[in-house]
N, C-alpha and C positions, 0 to 999 in steps of 0.2 A: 578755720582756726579751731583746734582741737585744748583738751586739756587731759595733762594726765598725773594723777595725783598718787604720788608714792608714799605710802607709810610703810616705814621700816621698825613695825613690833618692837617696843622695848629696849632702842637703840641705846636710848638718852640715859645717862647714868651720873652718879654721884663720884667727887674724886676716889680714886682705889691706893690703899695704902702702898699694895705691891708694884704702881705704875710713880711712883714715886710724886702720889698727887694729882696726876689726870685721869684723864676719864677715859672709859676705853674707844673714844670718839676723837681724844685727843691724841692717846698715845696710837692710834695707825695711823697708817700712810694712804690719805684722804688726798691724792691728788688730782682725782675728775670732781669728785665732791667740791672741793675746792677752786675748783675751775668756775664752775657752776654759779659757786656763794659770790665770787669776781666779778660775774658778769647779771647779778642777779640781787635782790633786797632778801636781806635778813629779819628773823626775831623773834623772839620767843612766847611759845603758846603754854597758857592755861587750861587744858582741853574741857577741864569742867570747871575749875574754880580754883584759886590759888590756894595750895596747904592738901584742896583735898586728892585723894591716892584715887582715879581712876580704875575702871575696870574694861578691856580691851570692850566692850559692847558699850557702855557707855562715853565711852573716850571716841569711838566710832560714828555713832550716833552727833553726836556733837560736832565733829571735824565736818562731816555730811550737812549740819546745819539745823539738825533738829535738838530740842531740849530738853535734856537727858532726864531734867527733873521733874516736866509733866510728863514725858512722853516712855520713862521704861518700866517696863512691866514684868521685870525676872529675866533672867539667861535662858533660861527653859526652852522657852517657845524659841529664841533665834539659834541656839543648837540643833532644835528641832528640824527648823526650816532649813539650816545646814546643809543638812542629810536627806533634804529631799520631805520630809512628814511635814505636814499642810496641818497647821493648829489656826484652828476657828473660835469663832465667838461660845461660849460654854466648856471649851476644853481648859486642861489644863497639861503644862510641858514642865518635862525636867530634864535638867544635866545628868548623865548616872556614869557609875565607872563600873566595869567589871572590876571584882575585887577579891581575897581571898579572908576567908574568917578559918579558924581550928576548930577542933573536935570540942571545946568551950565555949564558941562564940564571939571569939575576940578576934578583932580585923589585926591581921598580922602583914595586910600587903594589901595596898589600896589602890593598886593598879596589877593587879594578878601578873606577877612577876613581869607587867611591861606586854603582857598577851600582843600577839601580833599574827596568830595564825587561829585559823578556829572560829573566829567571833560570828561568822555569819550563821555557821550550824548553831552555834549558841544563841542567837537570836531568833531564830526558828523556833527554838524551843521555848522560849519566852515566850512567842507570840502567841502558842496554843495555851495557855495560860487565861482558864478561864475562871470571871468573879462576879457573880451575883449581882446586879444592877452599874457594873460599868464594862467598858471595852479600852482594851491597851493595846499599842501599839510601838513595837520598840524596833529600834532602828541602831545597830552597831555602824561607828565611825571608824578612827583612826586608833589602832592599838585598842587599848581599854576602855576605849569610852565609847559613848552610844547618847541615846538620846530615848526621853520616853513621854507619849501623851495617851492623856488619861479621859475618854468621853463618857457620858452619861448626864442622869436629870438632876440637876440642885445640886452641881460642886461647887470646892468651895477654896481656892489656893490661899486662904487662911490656915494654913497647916505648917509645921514644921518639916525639914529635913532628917534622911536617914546617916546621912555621912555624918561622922564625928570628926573627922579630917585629922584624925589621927590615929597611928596604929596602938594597939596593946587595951587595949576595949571596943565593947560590944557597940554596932552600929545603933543609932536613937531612933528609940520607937517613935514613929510618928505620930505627932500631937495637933489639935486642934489648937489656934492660936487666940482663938473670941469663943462666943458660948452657942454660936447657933447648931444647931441641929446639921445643916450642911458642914461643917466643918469637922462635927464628929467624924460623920459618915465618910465621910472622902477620908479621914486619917482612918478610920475602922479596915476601908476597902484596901488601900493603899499595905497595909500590915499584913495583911490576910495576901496583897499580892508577891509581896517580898518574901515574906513563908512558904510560898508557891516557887518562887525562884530557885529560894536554896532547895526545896527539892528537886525540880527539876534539874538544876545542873550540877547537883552532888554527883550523880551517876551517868551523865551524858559523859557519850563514847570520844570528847574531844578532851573531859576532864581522864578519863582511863587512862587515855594517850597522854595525858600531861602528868600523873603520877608515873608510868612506865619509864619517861623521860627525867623524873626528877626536877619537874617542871610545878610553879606554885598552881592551883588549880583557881580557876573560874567560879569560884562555887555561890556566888551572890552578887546582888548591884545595890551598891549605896544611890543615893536619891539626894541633890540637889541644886537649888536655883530656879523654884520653884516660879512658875509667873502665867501667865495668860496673853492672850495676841494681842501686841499696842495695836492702836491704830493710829498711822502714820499717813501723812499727807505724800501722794506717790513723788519722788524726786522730777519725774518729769513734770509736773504741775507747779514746783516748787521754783523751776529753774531753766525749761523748757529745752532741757537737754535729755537727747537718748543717752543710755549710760551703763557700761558696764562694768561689772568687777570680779578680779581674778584673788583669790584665794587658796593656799590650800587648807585651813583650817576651818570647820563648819563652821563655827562664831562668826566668823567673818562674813562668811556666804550668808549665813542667815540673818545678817541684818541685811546686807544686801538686797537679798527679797523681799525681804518687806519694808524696807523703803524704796523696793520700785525699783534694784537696779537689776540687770539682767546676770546673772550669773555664767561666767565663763569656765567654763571645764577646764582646771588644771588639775594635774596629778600630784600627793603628793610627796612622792620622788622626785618633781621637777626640779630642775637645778635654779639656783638665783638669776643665770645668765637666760635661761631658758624662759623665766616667768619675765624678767625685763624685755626679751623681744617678742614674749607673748603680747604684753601688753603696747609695745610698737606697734604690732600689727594689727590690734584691735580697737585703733584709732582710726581706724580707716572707715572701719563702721559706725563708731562710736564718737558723739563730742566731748562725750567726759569719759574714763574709764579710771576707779581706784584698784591700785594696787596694792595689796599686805604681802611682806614677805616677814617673814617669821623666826626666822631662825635665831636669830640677835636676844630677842627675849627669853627661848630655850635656854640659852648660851647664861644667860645673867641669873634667870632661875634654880639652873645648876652650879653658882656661883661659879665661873670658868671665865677669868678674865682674857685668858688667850686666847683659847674660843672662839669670844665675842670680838678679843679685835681681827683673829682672821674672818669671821663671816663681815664685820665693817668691810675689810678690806679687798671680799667677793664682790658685796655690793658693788665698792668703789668701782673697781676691774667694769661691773657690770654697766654701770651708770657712764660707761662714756660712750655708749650709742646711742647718749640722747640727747650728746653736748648739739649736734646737727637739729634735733629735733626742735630744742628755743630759739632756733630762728625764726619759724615762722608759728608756732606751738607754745602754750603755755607747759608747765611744770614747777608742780608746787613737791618737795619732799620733806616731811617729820616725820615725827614719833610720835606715836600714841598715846604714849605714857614713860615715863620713865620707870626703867626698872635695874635697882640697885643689884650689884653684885655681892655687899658686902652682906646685904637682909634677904635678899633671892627672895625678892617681893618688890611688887608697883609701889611707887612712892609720889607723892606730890606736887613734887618738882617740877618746873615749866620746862617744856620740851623746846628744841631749836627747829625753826621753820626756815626754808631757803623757797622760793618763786623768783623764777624766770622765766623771760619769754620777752616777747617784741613790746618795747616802750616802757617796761618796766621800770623805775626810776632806780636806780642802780645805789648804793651806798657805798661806804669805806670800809666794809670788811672782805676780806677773802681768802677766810678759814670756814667751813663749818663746822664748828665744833658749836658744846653747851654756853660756854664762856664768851667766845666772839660772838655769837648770834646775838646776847644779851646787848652789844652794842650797836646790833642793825639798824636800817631804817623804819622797819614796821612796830619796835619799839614791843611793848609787852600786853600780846591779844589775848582772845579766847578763842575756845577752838568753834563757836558757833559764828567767827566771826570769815573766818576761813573761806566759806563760798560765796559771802558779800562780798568777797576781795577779788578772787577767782572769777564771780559772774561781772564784777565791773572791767578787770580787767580784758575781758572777752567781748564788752560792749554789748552786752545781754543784758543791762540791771534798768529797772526806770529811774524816772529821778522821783524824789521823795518833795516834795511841795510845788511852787510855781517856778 
């Protein structure tokens, strides 16, 4: 008896004026989704707390079973672990984006015109980038972003971010956040590294080629999400299941790793249909395997309600090669967080949870949508409640007194 846990990024949204009121969960054509919610309980999750906006690694962290509020420690480090870079006890990780600044200093493009070619010789060049009592190491991801950790004696992730997260001013110098001497230092090194940046890749021969093109150029990295490695209790100790998870976004992978799940190589290019029978088949080896697919929250960020209800409604197409699989298999599918169209930002809002599988007590709804779920049987959880439910259902949990 397997379990396979789908979250679908940023499905969940608020009514949209232009759908005349629903959600864009409501207005597709949900009919394997809906098959599913029929034969399966309903209800809506809190993933950290009611009111508060989630962040996909904390909303993550929490559905998995761990508590977001002792247990996260910055984006940083699970970006990091993403992409493969190993952040240990003394380091410190950050989120960075390739970015573009002008001949004054001012970020005029915070994702260097969307870079999607290049990154890696650009990363090269960062990594010879040397500073006086620390070592960096940086790692390009997907498009513009990358990942970067900072070793050495007495840091201190007491420090502020270089991103202003907005264009038309100059990136923030990084500051010390308390008065210790470590905190100085680490903002001192950190400044002196970022100054080292824009030189190097002012005149690296991927930026030439991107002026020659008419292309924004690569010419810096903002710096945020600062944090250090949690320590997490491994999921298989947690739960006494092998387990693994497919992603294409490093956020995702790296929380994966370090709570102990085994990371599956997807591409990402893979289609929706592609990552749902990826994760079919990786139940074969796996008793639990989570799965993100992503695209739903792109879709809402770019405020693009069509968008979002065609990729719903990829999903949907995709999720019915697994009507077969809760017969004998668990399947639990939400959202991480809700994320509005109207603000193209995570919002508060409880997300709709559907689980089915063998014995499942079954309710009166069979819509999934934000609204019917509200009326399910599982009534209104949290998302650290999620694998109590999950490991009972599976006949994995002890009992709690005599």
């Amino acid at each position: 008896m397997k379990c396979l846990l789908l979250i679908c990024d940023g499905m969940a949204d608020r009514p949209v004026k232009t759908l005349r009121g629903r959600t864009p969960l409501e207005a597709a054509d949900t009919r394997n989704l809906d098959l599913l919610a029929k034969s399966g309980i309903l209800g809506i999750v809190d993933t950290i707390a009611p009111g508060i906006r989630p962040g996909s690694d904390t909303a993550h962290l929490a559905i998995l079973g761990y508590d977001p509020v002792v247990s996260y420690t910055g984006r940083g480090p699970f970006e990091a672990a993403g992409v493969g870079l190993d952040v240990t006890a003394g380091e410190i990780a950050f989120r960075c984006n390739f970015a573009t600044v002008d001949e004054n200093g001012l970020v005029v493009d915070r994702r260097a015109g969307r870079i999607s070619e290049g990154t890696q010789e650009l990363a090269e060049a960062v990594n010879g980038i040397k500073i006086p009592g620390a070592h960096f190491r940086f790692r390009a991801s997907t498009g513009h972003r990358g990942a970067l950790v900072m070793s050495g004696k007495g840091l201190s992730h007491n420090i502020s971010e270089s991103d202003p997260h907005e264009e038309g001013v100059k990136p923030h110098v990084v500051e010390p956040l308390d008065g210790s001497e470590e905190a100085r230092r680490t903002a001192d090194m950190l400044n002196r590294f970022i100054l080292e940046c824009g030189k190097v890749l002012a005149g690296h021969p991927v930026n030439v080629r991107r002026i020659q093109e008419g292309l924004r150029l690569a010419n810096t990295l903002l710096l945020r999400g600062v944090g250090v490695a949690p320590s997490l209790a491994p999921f298989s100790e947690k739960y006494g299941f092998r387990a693994g998870c497919i992603a294409t976004v490093a956020l995702v992978r790296g929380v994966g790793r370090f709570c102990g799940l085994e990371v599956i190589g997807a591409d990402a290019e893979m289609s929706i249909p592609g990552l749902v029978s990826m994760a079919i088949d990786a139940t074969s080896k796996y008793d639990f395997v989570l799965l993100n697919i992503k695209a739903a929250d792109d879709a809402s960020h770019d405020g693009d309600a069509e968008k979002k209800i065609a990729i719903i409604e990829e999903i949907d197409r995709a999720v019915a090669g697994l009507l077969d699989f809760t017969v004998e298999n668990y399947l639990a599918i939400l959202s991480d967080h809700t994320t509005s169209i109207s603000r193209r930002d995570h919002t508060g809002d409880p997300v709709p949870i559907l689980i089915a599988g063998p014995e499942v007590r079954t309710d009166d709804t069979a819509v999934f949508s934000e609204r019917a779920a509200a009326k399910g049987g599982l009534g209104r959880i949290r998302g650290q409640d999620i694998m109590n439910i999950l490991v009972d259902l599976m006949n994995r949990s002890e009992k709690f007194g005599a």
